[in-house]
Residue, then its C-alpha position, 0 to 999 in steps of 0.5 A: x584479061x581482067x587489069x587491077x590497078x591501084x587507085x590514085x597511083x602516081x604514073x599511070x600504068x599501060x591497061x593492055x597486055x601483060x607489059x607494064x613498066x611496074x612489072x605486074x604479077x599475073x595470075x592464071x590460077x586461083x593461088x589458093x585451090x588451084x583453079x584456072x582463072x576463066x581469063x588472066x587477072x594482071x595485078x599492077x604493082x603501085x608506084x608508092x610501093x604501098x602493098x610494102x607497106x600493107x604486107x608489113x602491117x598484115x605480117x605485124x597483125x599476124x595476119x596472112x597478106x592477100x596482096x590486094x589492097x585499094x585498087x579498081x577493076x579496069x576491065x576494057 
């Protein structure tokens, strides 16, 4: 299981399994193609709530968000 997590977050975040208190979004399958994932990729939702703030901006630019902004991999 592959964990993202933001960097610098304000609490930190439980790296084992899917059971996080920020409720992250996981990810079987390549949202765009439609391909499995070779495991599951845990995307953690950052306490300051800045992916918000950096859908806003994309949908200000005209852009589609790609949901992933400044994060690390912490593969364990």
């Amino acid at each position: 299981m592959l964990q993202i997590v933001p960097i610098d977050d304000e609490r930190p975040h439980e790296e084992k399994g899917t059971q996080c208190p920020c409720d992250p979004h996981v990810l079987w399958e390549d949202p765009e193609t439609g391909e499995a994932f070779a495991e599951a990729i845990v995307l953690h939702k950052a306490w300051d709530g800045r992916e918000l703030v950096e859908e806003a901006e994309a949908l200000l630019r005209g852009e589609k968000w790609k949901g992933i902004g400044r994060w690390r991999d912490s593969k364990r």
